[in-house]
N, C-alpha and C positions, 0 to 999 in steps of 0.2 A: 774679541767682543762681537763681532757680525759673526761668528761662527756660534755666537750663542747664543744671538739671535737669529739666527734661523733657523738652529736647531728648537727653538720655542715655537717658530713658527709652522716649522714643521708638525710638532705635537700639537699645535691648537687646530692645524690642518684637518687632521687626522679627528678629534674629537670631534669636529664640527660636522666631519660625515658619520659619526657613530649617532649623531643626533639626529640628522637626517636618512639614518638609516631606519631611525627608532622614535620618526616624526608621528607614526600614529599614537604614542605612548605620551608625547609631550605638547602634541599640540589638542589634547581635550581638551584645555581652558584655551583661551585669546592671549593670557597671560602669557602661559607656557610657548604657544606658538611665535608670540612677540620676540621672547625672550630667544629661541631657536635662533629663529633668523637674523634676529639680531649680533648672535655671533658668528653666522655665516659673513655679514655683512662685513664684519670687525677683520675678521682675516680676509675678506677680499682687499681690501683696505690696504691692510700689510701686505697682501700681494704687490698694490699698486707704489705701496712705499719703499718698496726693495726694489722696481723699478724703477724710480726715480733715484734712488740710492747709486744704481748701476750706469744710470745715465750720466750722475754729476760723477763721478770717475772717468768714465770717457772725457769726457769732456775740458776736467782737468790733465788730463795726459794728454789731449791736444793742445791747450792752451801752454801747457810745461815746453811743448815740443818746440811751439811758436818762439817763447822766449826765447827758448836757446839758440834756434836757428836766426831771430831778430837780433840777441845780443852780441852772436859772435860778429853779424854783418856790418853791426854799427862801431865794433871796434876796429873792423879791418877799414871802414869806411872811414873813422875819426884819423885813426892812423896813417893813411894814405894820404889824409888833408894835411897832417904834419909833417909828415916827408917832404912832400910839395910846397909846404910853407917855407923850410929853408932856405929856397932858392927866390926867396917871391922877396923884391928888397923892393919900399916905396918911398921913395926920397928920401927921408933920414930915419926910416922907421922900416927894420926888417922885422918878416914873420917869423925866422929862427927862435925864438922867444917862447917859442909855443911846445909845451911839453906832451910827451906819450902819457897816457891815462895808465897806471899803476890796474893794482885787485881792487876793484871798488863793488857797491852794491847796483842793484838793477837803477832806481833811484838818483842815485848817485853818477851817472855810466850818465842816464836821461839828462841829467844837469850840464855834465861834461858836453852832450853834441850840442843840448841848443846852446852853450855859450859860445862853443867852434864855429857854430854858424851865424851868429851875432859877432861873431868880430870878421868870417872872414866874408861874408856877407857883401857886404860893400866892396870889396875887393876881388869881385867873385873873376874878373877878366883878367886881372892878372895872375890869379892861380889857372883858370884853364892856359893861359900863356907859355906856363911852365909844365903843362902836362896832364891839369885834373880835367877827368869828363866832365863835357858841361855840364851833365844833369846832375851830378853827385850833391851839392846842396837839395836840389829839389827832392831828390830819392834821402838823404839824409832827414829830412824834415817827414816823408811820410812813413820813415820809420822808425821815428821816434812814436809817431802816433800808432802806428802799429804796434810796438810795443809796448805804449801802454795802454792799451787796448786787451792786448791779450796777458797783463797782469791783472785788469780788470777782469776779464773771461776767466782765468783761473780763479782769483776769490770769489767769484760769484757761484759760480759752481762749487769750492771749498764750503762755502756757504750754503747751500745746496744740500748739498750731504750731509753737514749739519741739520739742518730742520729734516730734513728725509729721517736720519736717526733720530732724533726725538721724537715725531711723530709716530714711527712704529714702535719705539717705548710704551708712549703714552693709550698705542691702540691695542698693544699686548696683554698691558696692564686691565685695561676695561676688557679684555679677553679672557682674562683669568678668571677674574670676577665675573662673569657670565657665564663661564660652565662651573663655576662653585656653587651657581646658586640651581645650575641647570642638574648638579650632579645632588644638590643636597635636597632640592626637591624631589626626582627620582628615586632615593632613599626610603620615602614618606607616600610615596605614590604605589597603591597594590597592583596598578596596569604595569608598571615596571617589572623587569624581573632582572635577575640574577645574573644573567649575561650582557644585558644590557650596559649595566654598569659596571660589570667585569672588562667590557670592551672599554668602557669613558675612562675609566683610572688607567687601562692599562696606554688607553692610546695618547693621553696629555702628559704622560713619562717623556720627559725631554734627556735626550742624549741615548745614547748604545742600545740600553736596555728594554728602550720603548715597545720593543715588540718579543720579550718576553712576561709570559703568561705567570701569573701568583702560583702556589700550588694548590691553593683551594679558592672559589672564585665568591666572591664576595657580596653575600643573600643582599635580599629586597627587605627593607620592612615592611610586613602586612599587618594591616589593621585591622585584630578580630571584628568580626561581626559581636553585636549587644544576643545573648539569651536573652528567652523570652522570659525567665525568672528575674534577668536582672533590668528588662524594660517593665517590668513589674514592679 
């Protein structure tokens, strides 16, 4: 799909300098010249949407990166609290009770630490007693939020990309339609000529062939001039 959209945007490239090449032929009326620029404007546009496009990809492959590296830390982190829990017995109530977290989802992983650290929470001196770093609840807790933080940062960005492609859809689309009218007016116009719109058809050819030549190049229509017998 993006490779076929840029390959459109390629060919609107290309025509929109065939039009500014062939600005004194289009821009006689205000109309004509509107309409020019107008599709210069459209694919700058799409320039700037396939930038943004490129950026929420980055951006996702960062935020991918984060999970993974935030998810495996919080298992070896959960993990560690359970090992340690074994050993943690408080009056008639041991921490051995407490299970290793299985495959679960990203979601699911998040539910599992903050309840590990709701329970073990309050008993946080007798687990360093038996061996856990003091800080591992606190560093547990701010990576939970780190983590979902950069699940957030990844839909956002997913999200991102989304509108970025619709947007150069919908600006392609109004691209179309502004050298159809740019090309079917040039047709009708005698300042036009013959290469002119040889070049426009051939350069909005999207994909391989875009810059293979017709074999005969495709006339202007000119508008006889009236005789003087028939303005009679």
């Amino acid at each position: 799909m993006r490779k076929r959209l840029r390959r459109r945007h390629e060919a609107q490239v290309r025509a929109s300098g065939v039009c500014t090449e062939h600005s004194d032929v289009l821009d006689v009326t205000p109309g004509g010249e509107k309409t020019r620029t107008a599709l210069a404007a459209r694919v700058a546009d799409v320039g700037r949407f396939f930038a943004l496009q490129a950026q929420s990809i980055g951006d996702q492959r960062a935020a991918a990166a984060d999970i993974r590296t935030v998810r495996r830390w919080l298992r070896n982190a959960t993990k560690a609290i359970v090992k340690v829990g074994k050993l943690v017995t408080l009056d008639e109530t041991t921490m051995a009770t407490m299970r290793l977290l299985g495959s679960v989802s990203d979601d699911e992983l998040m539910a599992y630490a903050r309840g590990l650290l709701n329970r073990v929470g309050p008993h946080r001196e007798a687990f360093v007693a038996e061996g856990m770093p003091p800080d591992l609840l606190t560093n547990i807790q701010a990576g939970i939020q780190r983590f979902a933080g950069a699940k957030d940062a990844y839909e956002a960005a997913r999200q991102g990309f989304t509108a970025a492609t619709e947007m150069i859809r919908e600006a392609q689309a109004k691209a179309n339609e502004t050298i159809d009218a740019i090309e079917a007016v040039a047709v009708i116009t005698p300042a036009a000529n013959p290469e002119m719109l040889t070049k426009l058809r051939i350069a909005r050819r999207i994909g391989p062939r875009a810059g293979s030549a017709p074999s005969q190049p495709a006339p202007a229509l000119v508008v006889p001039e009236t005789s003087k017998e028939e303005a009679a």
